[in-house]
C-alpha atoms as a printed R data frame, in Angstrom:
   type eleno elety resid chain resno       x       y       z
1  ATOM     1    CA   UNK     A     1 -26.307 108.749 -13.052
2  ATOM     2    CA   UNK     A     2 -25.113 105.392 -11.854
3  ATOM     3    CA   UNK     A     3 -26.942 102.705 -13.128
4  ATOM     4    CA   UNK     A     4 -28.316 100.039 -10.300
5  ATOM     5    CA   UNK     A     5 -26.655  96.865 -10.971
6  ATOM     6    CA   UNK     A     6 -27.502  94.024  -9.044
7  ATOM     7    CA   UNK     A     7 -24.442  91.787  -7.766
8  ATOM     8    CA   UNK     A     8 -24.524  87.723  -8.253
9  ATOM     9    CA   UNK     A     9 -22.985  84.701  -9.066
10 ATOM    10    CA   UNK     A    10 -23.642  81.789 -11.181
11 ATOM    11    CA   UNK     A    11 -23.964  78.691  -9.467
12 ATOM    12    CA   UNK     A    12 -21.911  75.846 -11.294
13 ATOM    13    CA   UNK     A    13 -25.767  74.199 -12.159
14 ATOM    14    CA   UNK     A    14 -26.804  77.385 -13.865
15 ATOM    15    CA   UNK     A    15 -23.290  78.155 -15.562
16 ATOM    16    CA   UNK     A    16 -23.738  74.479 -17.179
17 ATOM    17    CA   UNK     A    17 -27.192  74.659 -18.300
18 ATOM    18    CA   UNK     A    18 -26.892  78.043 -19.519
19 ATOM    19    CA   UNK     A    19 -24.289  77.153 -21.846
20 ATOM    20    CA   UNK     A    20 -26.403  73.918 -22.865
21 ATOM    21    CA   UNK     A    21 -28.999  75.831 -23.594
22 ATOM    22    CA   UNK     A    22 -27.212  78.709 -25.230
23 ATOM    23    CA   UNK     A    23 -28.567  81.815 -23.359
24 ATOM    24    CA   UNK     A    24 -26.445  84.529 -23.550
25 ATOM    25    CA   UNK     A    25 -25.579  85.522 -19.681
26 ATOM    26    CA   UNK     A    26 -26.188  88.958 -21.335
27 ATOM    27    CA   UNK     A    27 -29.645  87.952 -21.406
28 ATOM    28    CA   UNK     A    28 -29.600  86.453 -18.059
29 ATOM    29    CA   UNK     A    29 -28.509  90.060 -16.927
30 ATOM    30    CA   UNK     A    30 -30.916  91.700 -18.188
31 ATOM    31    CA   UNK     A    31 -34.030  89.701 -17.011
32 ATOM    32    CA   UNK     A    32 -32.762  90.144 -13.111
33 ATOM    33    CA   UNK     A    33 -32.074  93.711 -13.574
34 ATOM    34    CA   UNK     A    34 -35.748  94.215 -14.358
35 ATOM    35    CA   UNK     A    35 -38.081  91.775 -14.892
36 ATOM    36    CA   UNK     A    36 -41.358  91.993 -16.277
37 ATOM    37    CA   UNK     A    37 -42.712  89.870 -13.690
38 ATOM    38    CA   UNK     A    38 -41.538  87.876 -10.202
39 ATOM    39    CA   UNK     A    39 -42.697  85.322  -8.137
40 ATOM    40    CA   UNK     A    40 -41.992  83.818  -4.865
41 ATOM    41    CA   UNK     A    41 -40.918  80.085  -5.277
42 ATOM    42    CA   UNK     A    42 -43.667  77.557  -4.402
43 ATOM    43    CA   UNK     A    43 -41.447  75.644  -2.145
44 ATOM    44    CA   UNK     A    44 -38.801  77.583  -1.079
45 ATOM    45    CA   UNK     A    45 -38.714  80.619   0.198
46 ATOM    46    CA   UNK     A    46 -34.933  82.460  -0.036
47 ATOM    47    CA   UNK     A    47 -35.868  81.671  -4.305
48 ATOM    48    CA   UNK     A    48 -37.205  84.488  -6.228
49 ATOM    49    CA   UNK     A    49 -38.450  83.439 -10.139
50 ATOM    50    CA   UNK     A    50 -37.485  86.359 -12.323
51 ATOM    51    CA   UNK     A    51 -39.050  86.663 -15.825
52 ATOM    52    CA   UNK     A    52 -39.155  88.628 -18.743
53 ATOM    53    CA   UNK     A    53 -40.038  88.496 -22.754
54 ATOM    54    CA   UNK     A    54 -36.484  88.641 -24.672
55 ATOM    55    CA   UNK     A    55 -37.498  89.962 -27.812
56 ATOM    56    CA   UNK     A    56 -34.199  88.610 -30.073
57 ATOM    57    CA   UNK     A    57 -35.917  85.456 -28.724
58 ATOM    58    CA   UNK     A    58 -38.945  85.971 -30.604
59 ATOM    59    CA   UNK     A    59 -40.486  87.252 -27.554
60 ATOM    60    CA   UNK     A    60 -39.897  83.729 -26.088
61 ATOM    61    CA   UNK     A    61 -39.964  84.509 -21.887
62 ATOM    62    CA   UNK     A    62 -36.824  83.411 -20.318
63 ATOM    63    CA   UNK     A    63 -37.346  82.320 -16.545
64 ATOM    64    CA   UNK     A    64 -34.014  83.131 -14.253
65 ATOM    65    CA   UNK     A    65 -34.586  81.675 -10.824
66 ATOM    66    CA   UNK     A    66 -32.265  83.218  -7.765
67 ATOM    67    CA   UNK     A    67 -31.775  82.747  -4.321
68 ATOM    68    CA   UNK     A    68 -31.906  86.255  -2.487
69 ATOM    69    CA   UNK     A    69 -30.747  84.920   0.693
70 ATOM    70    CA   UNK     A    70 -27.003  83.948  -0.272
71 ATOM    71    CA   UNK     A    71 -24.482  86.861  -0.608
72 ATOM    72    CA   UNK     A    72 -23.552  87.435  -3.665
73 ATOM    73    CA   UNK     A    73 -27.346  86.691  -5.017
74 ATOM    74    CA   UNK     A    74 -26.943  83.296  -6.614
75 ATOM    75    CA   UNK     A    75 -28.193  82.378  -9.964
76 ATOM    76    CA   UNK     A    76 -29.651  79.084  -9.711
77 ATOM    77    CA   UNK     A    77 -31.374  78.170 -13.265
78 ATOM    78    CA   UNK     A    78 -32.780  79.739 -16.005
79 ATOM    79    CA   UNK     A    79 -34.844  78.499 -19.082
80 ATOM    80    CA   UNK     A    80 -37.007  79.830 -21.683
81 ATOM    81    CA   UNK     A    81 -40.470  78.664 -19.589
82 ATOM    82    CA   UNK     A    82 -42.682  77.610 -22.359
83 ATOM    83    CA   UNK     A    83 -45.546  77.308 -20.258
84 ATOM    84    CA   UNK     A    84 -45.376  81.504 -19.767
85 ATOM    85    CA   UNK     A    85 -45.436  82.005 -23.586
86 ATOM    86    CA   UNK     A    86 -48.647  84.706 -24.387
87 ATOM    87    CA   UNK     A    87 -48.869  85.546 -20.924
88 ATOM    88    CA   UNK     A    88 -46.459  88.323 -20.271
């Protein structure tokens, strides 16, 4: 069978901080393509918070936030969201 693979960009933002913070995009990949867990944005609505334990991260939970609205799906952030450690 075809696996489901979500289409998206990086915006230039997440491309940068990505690197900076030296998360593979493989990881990236993986936590929009199916997340443990995701939230509507508090402030704005076309962002959807996607997040998910990566365990070569010591089960560290890496937060990838994406605007739905824009076509491809843009990938605005991500960061390993300390504040979600334990609670996944």
């Amino acid at each position: 069978h075809k696996e489901n693979r979500l289409i998206f960009e990086f915006t230039k933002h997440a491309s940068e901080v990505i690197s900076e913070r030296g998360i593979p995009v493989e990881f990236v990949e993986r936590v929009i393509s199916g997340p443990e867990l995701t939230l509507q944005d508090a402030g704005d609505p076309d962002l959807i918070h996607y997040l998910s334990k990566i365990g070569e991260h010591d089960g560290r939970v890496l937060r990838v936030i994406v605007n739905i609205k824009s076509s491809p799906v843009r990938i605005v952030t991500a960061y390993f969201d300390r504040s979600m450690r334990g609670r996944l």
